[in-house]
Phi, psi and omega in degrees: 000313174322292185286321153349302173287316176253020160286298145328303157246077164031063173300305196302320193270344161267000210037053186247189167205192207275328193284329194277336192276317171311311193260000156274346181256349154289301188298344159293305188301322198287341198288329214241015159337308171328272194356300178318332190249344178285308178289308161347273185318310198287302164282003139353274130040284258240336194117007194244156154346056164021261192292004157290313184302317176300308198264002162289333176275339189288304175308344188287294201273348195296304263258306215273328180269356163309273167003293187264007169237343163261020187237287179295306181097033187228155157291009191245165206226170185195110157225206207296096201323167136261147185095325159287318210275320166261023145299296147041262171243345172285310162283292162286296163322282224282301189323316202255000183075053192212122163354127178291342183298274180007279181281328173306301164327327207276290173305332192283306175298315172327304212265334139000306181272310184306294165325342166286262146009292165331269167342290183258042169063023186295263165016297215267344163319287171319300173308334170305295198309339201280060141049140169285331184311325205276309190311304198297325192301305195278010139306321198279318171334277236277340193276279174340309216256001181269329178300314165275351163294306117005267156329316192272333176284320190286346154096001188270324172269128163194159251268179206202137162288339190245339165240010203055326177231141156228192167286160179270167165294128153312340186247025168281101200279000155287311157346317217272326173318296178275354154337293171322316168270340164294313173295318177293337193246355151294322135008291211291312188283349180287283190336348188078029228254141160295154178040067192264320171300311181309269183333310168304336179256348151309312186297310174315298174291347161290273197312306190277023162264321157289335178259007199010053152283340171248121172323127152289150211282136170330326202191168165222006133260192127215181199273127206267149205252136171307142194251017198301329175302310202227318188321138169085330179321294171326279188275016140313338242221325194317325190296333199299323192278118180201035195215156164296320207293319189262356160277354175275311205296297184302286199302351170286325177293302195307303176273283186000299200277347195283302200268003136317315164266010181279284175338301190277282168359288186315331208263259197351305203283323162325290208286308164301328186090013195277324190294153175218160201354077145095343186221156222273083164343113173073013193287320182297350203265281197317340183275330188267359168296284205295336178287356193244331160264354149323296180306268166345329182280340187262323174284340157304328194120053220206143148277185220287172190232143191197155187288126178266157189280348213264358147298001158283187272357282178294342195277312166000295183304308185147006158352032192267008195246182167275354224263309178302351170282307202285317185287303190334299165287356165267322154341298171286347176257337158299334192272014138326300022115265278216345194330311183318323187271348167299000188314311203274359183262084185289138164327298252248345164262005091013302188253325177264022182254356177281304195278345195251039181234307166297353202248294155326319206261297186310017180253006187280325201297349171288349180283319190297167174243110179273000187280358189251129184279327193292335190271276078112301192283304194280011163292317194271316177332291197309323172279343169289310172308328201287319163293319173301314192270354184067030192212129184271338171297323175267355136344277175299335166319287207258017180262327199256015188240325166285330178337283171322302178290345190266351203261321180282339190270348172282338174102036190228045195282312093055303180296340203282158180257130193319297228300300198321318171301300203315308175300313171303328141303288187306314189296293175292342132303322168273359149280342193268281173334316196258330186275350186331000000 
């Protein structure tokens, strides 16, 4: 069976082997685990179910990293975005009043259009099309903005009325928790040590069950919670778009969701080594994992679905096959099952495989040519806005909206690949849209 398995996904021509893809794929999962508890709360929100929201998202992401470790053969994973999920309810539900039936219907029609685009290879045009500076630029973007992400869950950044961001307290003893964990698994990884992220975050979670900043889990099975609630809904719902104001919505899920996982695809891809002359190998298989579990995700009951970063976490470990995508979706099918013992897997153990992964992905920027200003500024746009805006997508927006200009005043217009222009519009239009 075994061998089966690395024949398939080419363990030898990645030099990998079945204990390191197993053990990039627990370490992937635990990284990205939240969700199952995030996305609940966050379309809660909104008025839908919890426990429906729970086992849609769990079902959501086993399907799109099932999808993407037997179909793409990548090590990356996909379930339900942060951030697009409180675009959601915060804006379009509870901001603009409009139904959670709605904005589901709203994601049902997105991913439609995605999945179409997908089929005929627009999607994977566009990631081609993006300049390698840029591409090193949004890997780096996204290594800053998972690293303050990190920071910021682990309790060491937090928001300052005068300055927006400060240090967090010191006499916090989880603060301290994810302290811990950062210095053990840097530690681990200057040693060179296999599985350094993984270990660290055993070690982080150990230590916070003995000092009991982490609670012990109520239980260790429970009952899997009905989707009865939300299933089918979305394309019931479809009549409801009949205004400009719920067609901005859809087209608004789409891109958010297009160049979020267009970005990460990219930082990953990066990260892995996978990219060759500039492109992404199998990229269309991978862009239809996610669109196709975006689709599924809207008729279960789910906001949009998008590629995550926190698979640098497993690719980190050694991650290179799919077979580290296939634990990742079993996983996700076990913790139906199994949700009590994710109790114990905290931001703050978490936050230091985020933050010292982030420390990895930012090593893309000695590769940019900073010596050139025309690359260098929308290079620097890109990786600074991302974290400064919370958003990877309005990142890449305003990196690809200077591209064009600094490249034509260098006299280097000639180099730009037509799509970019395209993009560079399309980007100052949906900024023009959305700030009204």
């Amino acid at each position: 069976m075994i061998d089966k398995i690395e024949q398939y996904f080419n363990f030898d021509e990645l030099k990998t082997n079945f204990r390191t893809e197993t053990l990039a794929g627990i370490t992937t999962f635990v990284s990205m685990a939240y969700i199952l508890f995030v996305n609940p709360n966050v379309l809660g929100a909104a008025g839908m179910s919890k426990g429906a929201i729970f086992t849609a998202t769990a079902l959501t992401s086993a399907l799109g990293c099932l999808i993407m470790g037997l179909v793409a053969k990548y090590p990356f994973t996909v379930a339900p975005g942060l951030g697009i999920n409180a675009f959601f309810t915060y804006t379009v539900v509870i901001g603009m009043g409009v139904s959670w039936k709605t904005a589901l219907a709203g994601v049902f029609l997105a991913s439609i259009i995605f999945i179409i685009i997908t089929i005929f290879k627009i999607r994977e045009a566009i990631i081609n099309a993006i300049p390698k500076d840029m591409k090193l630029a949004i890997a780096a973007g996204i290594g800053l903005f998972i690293a303050f992400l990190g920071l910021q869950e682990g309790g060491i950044i937090v928001a300052n009325e005068s300055t927006l961001v400060g240090m967090g307290s010191l006499s916090i003893g989880t603060t301290w928790l994810t302290i811990f964990g950062i210095v053990v698994t840097a530690i681990l990884m200057v040693k060179k040590i296999p599985g350094a992220v993984f270990i660290g975050m055993v070690l982080t979670t150990i230590l916070g069950l003995v000092t009991k900043l982490i609670a012990l889990p109520q239980g260790i099975v429970a009952s899997v919670p009905s989707i009865k609630s939300t299933f089918m809904v979305a394309p019931q719902h479809i009549g409801d778009f009949n205004s400009i104001q719920m067609v901005m919505v859809v087209l608004t899920f789409l891109m958010v969701t297009f160049f979020d996982t267009a970005g990460t695809l990219v930082a990953l891809a990066q990260q892995g080594g996978f990219m060759k002359d500039n492109e992404l190998p199998r990229a269309g298989r991978a862009l239809a994992a996610d669109s196709t579990s975006m689709l599924v995700g809207s008729v279960l009951g789910t906001s949009p679905t998008s590629a995550y970063v926190e698979a640098s976490a497993g690719i980190a470990v050694g991650g290179r096959s799919g077979f580290t995508s296939v634990i990742v979706a079993i996983f996700f099918l076990l913790s139906l099952f199994f949700s009590p013992l994710l109790s114990i897997i905290t931001s703050n153990v978490t936050a230091p495989a985020l933050i010292v992964v982030g420390v990895l992905m930012a090593t893309s920027l000695k590769e940019i040519d900073w010596d050139k200003l025309e690359i260098a500024i929308p290079a620097f746009m890109t990786l600074v806005t991302m974290p400064l805006t919370y958003s990877i997508s309005d990142g890449i927006a305003i990196g690809f909206i200077f591209y064009p200009i600094t490249m034509i005043t260098a006299k280097r217009g000639k180099e730009i690949h037509p799509l970019m222009y395209i993009l560079a519009l399309i980007f100052i239009f949906f900024f023009y849209i959305t700030n009204k």
